[in-house]
C-alpha positions as CSV (number, residue, x, y, z in Angstrom):
1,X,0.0,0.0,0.0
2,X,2.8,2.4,1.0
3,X,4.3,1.5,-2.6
4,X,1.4,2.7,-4.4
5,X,1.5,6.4,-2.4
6,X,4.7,6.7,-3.4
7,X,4.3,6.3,-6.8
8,X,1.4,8.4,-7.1
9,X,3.6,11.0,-4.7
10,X,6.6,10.7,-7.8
11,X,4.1,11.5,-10.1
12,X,3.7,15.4,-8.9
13,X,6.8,15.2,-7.9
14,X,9.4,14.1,-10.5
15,X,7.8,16.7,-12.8
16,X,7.8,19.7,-10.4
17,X,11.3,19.0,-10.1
18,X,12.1,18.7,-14.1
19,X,9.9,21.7,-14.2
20,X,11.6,23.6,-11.7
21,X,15.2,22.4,-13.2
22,X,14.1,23.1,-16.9
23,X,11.7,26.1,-16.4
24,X,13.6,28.1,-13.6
25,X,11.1,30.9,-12.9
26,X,8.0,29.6,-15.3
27,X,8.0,26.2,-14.3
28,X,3.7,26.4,-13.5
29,X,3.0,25.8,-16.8
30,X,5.3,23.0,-18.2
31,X,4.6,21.4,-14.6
32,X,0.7,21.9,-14.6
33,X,0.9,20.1,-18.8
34,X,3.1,17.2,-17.4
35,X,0.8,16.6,-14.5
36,X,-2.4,16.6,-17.2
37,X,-0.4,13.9,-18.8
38,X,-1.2,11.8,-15.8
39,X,-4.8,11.0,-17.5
40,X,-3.2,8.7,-19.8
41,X,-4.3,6.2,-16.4
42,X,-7.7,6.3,-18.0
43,X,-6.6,3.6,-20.2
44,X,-6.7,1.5,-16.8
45,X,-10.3,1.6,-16.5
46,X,-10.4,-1.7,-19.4
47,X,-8.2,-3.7,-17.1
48,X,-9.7,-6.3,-15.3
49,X,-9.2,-6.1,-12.5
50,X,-8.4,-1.9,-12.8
51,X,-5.8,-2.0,-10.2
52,X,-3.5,-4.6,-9.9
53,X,-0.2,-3.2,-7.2
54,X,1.6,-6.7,-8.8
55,X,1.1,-5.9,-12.3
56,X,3.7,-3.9,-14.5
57,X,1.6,-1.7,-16.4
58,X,4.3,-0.9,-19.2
59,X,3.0,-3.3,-22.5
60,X,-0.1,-3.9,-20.7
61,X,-2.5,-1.0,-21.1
62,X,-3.1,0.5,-24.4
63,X,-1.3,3.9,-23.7
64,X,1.5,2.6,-21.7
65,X,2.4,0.1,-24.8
66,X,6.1,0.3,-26.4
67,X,4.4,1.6,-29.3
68,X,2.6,4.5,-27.4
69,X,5.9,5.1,-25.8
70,X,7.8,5.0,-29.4
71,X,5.4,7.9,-30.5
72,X,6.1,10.2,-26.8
73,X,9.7,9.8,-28.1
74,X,8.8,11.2,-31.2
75,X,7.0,13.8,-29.8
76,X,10.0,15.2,-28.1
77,X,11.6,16.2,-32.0
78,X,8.6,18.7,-31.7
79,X,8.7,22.2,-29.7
80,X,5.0,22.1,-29.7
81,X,4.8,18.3,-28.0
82,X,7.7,18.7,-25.9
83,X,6.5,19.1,-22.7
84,X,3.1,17.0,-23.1
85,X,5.7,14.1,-24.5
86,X,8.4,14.5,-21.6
87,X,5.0,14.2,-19.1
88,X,4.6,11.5,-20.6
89,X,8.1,9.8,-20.5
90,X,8.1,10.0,-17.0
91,X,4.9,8.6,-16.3
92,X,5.8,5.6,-18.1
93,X,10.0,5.5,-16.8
94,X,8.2,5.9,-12.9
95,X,5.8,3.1,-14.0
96,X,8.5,1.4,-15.5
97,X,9.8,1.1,-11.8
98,X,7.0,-1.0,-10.6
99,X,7.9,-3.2,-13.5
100,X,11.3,-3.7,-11.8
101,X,10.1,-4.2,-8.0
102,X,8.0,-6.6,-9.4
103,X,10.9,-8.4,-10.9
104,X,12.8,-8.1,-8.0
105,X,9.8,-9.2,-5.8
């Protein structure tokens, strides 16, 4: 249970860090699109069973697939996508780290 605060606590705050570290004095912005991002979750809602603390989301949901994640990289080449797409990246690289306790588990 603790685990699954934490990652939702790295989700604000790994991108009000970048933000802060990329943005200096207009971080809001960039920070407030990368937190949006976090509604690519909704693709959760056509798991059965919608949360699973033991399963590694990454190649499992629709929008946390390595082909979804092959277009966020993409999306980084554009100025206009860049911050959306970087959200997006570290949703997926902080989700990736459930993958790994898994494994280690």
């Amino acid at each position: 249970m603790e685990r699954s605060i934490i990652h939702m606590i790295l989700h604000f705050l790994v991108p009000f860090m970048v933000a802060k570290a990329a943005w200096k004095e207009n971080w809001l912005h960039p920070f407030l699109i990368m937190v949006v991002t976090m509604a690519v979750d909704l693709d959760h809602l056509l798991a059965d069973p919608i949360f699973d603390p033991n399963r590694c989301g990454l190649g499992f949901h629709p929008l946390h697939s390595w082909p979804a994640i092959a277009v966020y990289l993409v999306l980084l080449l554009s100025p206009r996508f860049r911050i959306p797409a970087l959200g997006l990246l570290i949703h997926m690289l902080l989700d990736g780290t459930d993958c790994l306790w898994i494994f280690w588990m």
